[in-house]
N, C-alpha and C positions, 0 to 999 in steps of 0.2 A: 588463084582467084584473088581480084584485089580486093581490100579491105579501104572503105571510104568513112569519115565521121558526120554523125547529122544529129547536132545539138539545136531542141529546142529555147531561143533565147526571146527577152524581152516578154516574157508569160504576163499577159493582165489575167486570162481567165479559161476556161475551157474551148472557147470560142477564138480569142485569139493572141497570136504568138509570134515567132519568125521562127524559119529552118537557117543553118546556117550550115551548108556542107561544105567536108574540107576532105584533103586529100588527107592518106597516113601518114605523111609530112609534116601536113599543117596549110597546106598550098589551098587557096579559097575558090571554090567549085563553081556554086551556084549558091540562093537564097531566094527565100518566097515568103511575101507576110500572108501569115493566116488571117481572117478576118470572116465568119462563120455565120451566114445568119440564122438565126432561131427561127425553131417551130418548123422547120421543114421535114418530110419523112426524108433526106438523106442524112441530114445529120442524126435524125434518129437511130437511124441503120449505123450507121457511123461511132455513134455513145454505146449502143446496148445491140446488136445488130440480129443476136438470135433472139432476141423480146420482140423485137421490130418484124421478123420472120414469122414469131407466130401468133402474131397477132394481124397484120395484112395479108398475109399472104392467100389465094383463095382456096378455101378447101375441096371444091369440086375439082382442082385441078391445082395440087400443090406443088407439086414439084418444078413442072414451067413457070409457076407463078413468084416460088424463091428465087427460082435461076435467074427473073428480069428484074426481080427487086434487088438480087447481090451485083447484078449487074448496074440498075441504073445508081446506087452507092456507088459504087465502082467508078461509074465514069465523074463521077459528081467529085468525087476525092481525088480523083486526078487534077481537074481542074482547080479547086478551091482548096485541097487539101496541101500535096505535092508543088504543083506548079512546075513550074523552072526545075526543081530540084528534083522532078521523076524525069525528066527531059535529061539529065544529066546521072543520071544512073542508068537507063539503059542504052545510053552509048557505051558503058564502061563494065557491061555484061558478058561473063560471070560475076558481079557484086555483092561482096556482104557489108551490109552497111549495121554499123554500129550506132546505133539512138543514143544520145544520152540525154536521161530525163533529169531536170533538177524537181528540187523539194518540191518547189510549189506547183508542179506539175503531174502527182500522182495516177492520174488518168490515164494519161500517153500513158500505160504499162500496157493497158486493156484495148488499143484503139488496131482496129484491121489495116496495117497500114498495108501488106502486099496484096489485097486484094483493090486496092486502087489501080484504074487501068490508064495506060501510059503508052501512045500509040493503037492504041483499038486494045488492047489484049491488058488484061492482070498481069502485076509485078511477080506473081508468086509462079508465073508458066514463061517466066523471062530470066530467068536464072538470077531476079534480087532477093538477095535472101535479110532478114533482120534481124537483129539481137539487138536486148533492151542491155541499159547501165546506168549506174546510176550517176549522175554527172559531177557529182563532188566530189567523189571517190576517183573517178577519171581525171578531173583535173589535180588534185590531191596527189594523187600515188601514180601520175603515168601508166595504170594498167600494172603496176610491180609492188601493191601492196600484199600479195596473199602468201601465205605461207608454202613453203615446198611439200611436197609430198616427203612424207616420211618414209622409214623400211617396207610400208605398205599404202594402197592406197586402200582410202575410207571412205565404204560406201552405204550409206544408207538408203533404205527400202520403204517408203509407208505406204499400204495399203489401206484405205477405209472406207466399209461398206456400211453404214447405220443401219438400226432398224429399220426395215418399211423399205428402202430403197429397191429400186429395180436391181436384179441380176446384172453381175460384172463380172466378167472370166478372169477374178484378180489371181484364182487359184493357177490358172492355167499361166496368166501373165508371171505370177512371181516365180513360177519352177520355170519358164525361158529366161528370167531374169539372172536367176540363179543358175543356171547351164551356162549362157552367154558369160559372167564370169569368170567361170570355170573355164571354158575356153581360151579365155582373153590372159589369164594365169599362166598356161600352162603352156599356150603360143608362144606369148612376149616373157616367159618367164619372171614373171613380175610377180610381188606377193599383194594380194589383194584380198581383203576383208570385206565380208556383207552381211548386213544387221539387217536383215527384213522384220515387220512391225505392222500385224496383220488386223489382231484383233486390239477392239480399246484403244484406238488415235483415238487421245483426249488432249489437249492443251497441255495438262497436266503434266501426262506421259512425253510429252514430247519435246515439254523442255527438259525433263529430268534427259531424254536421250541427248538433246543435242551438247550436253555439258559433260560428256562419258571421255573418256580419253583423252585424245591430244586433238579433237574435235573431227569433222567430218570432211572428207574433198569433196564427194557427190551424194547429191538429196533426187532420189526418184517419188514423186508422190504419183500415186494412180487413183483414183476413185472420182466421185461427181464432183463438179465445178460449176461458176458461174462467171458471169466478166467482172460480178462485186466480189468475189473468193473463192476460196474452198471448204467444203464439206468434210469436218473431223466429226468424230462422234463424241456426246457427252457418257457420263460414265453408265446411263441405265442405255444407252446404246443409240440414244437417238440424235437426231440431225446436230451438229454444231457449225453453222457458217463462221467464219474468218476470213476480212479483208486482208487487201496486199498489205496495209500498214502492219496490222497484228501477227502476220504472219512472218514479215522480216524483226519485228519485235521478239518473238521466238525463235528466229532463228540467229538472233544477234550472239548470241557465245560462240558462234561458231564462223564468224562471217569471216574471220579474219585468215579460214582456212579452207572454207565452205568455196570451191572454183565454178561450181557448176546444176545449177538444178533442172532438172528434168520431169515437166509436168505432163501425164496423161489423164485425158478426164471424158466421160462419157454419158450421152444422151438417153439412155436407155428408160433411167427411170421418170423420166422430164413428166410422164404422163400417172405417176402414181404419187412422187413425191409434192409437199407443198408448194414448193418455192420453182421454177424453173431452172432446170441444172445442165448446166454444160462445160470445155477448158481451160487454166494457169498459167502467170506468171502473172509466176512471179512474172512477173509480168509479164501478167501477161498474157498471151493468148492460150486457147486451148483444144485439140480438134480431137473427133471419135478413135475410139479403140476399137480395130478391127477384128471382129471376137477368135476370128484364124488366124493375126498376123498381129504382126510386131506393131505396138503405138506408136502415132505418132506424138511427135514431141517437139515443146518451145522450149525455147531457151531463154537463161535471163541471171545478168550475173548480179553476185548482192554488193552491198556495202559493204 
């Protein structure tokens, strides 16, 4: 699969920017200026896209009625979004394309970008797949700042169900988590460590873990989300939101070892909890946990 780079440069605002895609070379692809106007429902769809769902969407008939609204985002982000530069990914399909997002652009973590359509069809049923980065780090360290894996790799587990939250099969999720391990050990004969961390995600807790040893390779979080963060618990057990800033701020003692985070987050309680809760990343994005089936999972590497 080739590997293509798409650095947002020239950032005034959320509104607008330039894409600047390059080969894994460095060989210059395509470019497209953003320039976004306000106030319209697809850039709504676009900022907050599950708020945007359920709040237009019609209730006598909801589910057609998502399907035309992810759709007409979809095609709206092709054009105004992509440009040139989805024209030029899916001639080059199977594609993983690498984002790199600088500082001042914290947003791009949270934005749908494969479900922008490119040719009549979504980028996410056309074999472009996307991983976020952060782009100082990218240009900084070429992609070879992280530490190696040591005698073992290091895998951390956080589960967090608050009080009040709808039902999650985190129990069910973290013993496949923990099997899958176990397999993956004993196939590749590799030594492999798992710290799973079920109850009491607190802040607190979690940066006392991520500073334990000689730091962490892989972070799985599973529980609710939202496109402004994720959902810890405080210590009598209830809701704790945390943005993507706060959340790579806690995760900073470990970043320099931390290769890979793996967010799954689920909709389940969207209708008991306060806030509307949905997927992470780090940026990132975030989609349902199938209560019989493996998560699915974004990616998204740190600083």
């Amino acid at each position: 699969m080739e590997l293509v780079h798409l650095e947002a440069v020239d950032v005034v605002d959320e509104c607008h920017w330039r894409w600047r895609l390059t080969s894994a070379q460095g060989a210059f692809l395509a470019d497209h200026t953003v320039a976004l106007a306000r106030g319209s429902v697809e850039l709504e769809g676009f900022t907050d896209l599950y708020e945007m769902l359920r709040w237009r969407a019609d209730l006598q008939d909801r589910l057609h009625s998502e399907g035309q609204l992810v759709s007409r985002v979809g095609r709206w982000m092709g054009e105004q979004v992509l440009g040139a530069v989805g024209d030029a990914l899916i001639v080059r399909a199977p594609v993983t394309v690498r984002v790199a997002v600088p500082e001042g652009a914290p947003w791009l973590w949270s934005r749908p970008l494969e479900l922008a359509h490119v040719g009549g069809e979504p980028l996410a049923v056309q074999d472009v797949s996307f991983v976020f980065a952060h782009a100082v780090a990218s240009q900084e360290s070429g992609g070879q700042f992280k530490g190696a894996v040591g005698e073992r790799l290091r895998m951390l587990g956080l589960f967090s169900l608050p009080t009040g939250g709808g039902a999650l099969a985190l129990r069910h999720e973290r013993h496949r988590l923990a099997r899958m391990v176990q397999e993956v050990a004993t196939s590749e004969a590799k030594g492999v460590e798992l710290r799973v961390v079920q109850y009491g995600v607190t802040r607190e807790r979690l940066e006392q873990i991520v500073e334990e040893g000689e730091g962490w390779d892989i972070l799985h979080f599973s529980g609710h989300g939202l496109p402004r963060g994720l959902v810890l618990e405080h210590e009598d057990g209830s809701e704790d939101l945390i943005d993507v800033d706060e959340l790579i701020r806690l995760l900073g003692p470990t970043r320099r070892q931390l290769k890979l985070v793996t967010l799954s987050s689920c909709y389940s309680a969207a209708d008991a909890a306060t806030t509307t809760l949905q997927e992470l990343g780090v940026r990132i994005e975030v989609a349902p946990v199938p209560a019989d089936g493996p998560p699915r999972t974004k990616l998204r590497m740190l600083k």
